[in-house]
C-alpha positions, 0 to 999 in steps of 0.5 A: 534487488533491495526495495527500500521506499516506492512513491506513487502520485494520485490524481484526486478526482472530483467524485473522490470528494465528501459532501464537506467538500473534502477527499472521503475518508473511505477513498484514502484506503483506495489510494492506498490499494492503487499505490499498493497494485503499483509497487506489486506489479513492478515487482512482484509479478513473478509470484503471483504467476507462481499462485501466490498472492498477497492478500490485505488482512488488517487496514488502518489510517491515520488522518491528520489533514483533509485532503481538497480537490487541487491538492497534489497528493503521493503515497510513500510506502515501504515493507516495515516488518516481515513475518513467516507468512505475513507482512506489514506495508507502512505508508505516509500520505503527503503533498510533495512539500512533505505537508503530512494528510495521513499515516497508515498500515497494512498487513498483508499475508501470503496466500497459496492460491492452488491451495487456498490457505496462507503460506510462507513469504517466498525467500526472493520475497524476504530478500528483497526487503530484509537487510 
C-alpha cells in the first residue's frame, strides 16, 4: 500500500488560545503530534509492535496566519524524504478553503526500542512511501 497525502482535522479548543487572542504558537507543534499519531496508528502499528519506533529529532514551522477559535483547521502531511535510518514528514496547516496558517517539517528516525540506538527504516517501511 502507497501513501501518498494523509488529512487529519483538528478541533481548536479555547484553551488552545494565546492572550491576543489566537491559537499559541507552541499548540501548532501539538497539532502536528495529533495528525502525526493518526497517520502511525493506521498504518504503522505494525512496527512498533516489532520495537521499532518513530521518534521526532528535528521540528520546524512556518507561520503565515493566526489561527482564531472558530477557524476550521486540517493538517495534510506526506513522507517527503526517506533515509537510511530517518525521514522527513512535511505538513501544510489550512482551513478547507486551502487559506494557508503554517508550513512545517519533521525529522523522524527509526529508533530500535530492545536496543536502544537508532536503526534502519524497515523495508515495508520504505515501500510504503518510495515510488
Amino acid at each position: 500500500m502507497k501513501i501518498k497525502k494523509f488529512q487529519c482535522s483538528i478541533e481548536v479548543r479555547f484553551a488552545d488560545l494565546d492572550a491576543y487572542g489566537h491559537v499559541n504558537n507552541a499548540k501548532y507543534f501539538t497539532y502536528l503530534e495529533t495528525a502525526r499519531t493518526k497517520l502511525f496508528l493506521e498504518n504503522f502499528v505494525d512496527f512498533m509492535n516489532e520495537g521499532v519506533l518513530f521518534i521526532v529529532v528535528r521540528a520546524e514551522c512556518d507561520f503565515k496566519k493566526p489561527i482564531r477559535l472558530q477557524d476550521a483547521v486540517q493538517i495534510g502531511l506526506w513522507v517527503s524524504t526517506v533515509g537510511k535510518t530517518s525521514f522527513e514528514v512535511d505538513y501544510l496547516i489550512e482551513d478547507p478553503q486551502g487559506r494557508l496558517y503554517a508550513t512545517a517539517k519533521t525529522v523522524m528516525v527509526a529508533f530500535d526500542q530492545k536496543k536502544n540506538q537508532p536503526t534502519a527504516l524497515p523495508e515495508k517501511f520504505t515501500q510504503m512511501f518510495l515510488p
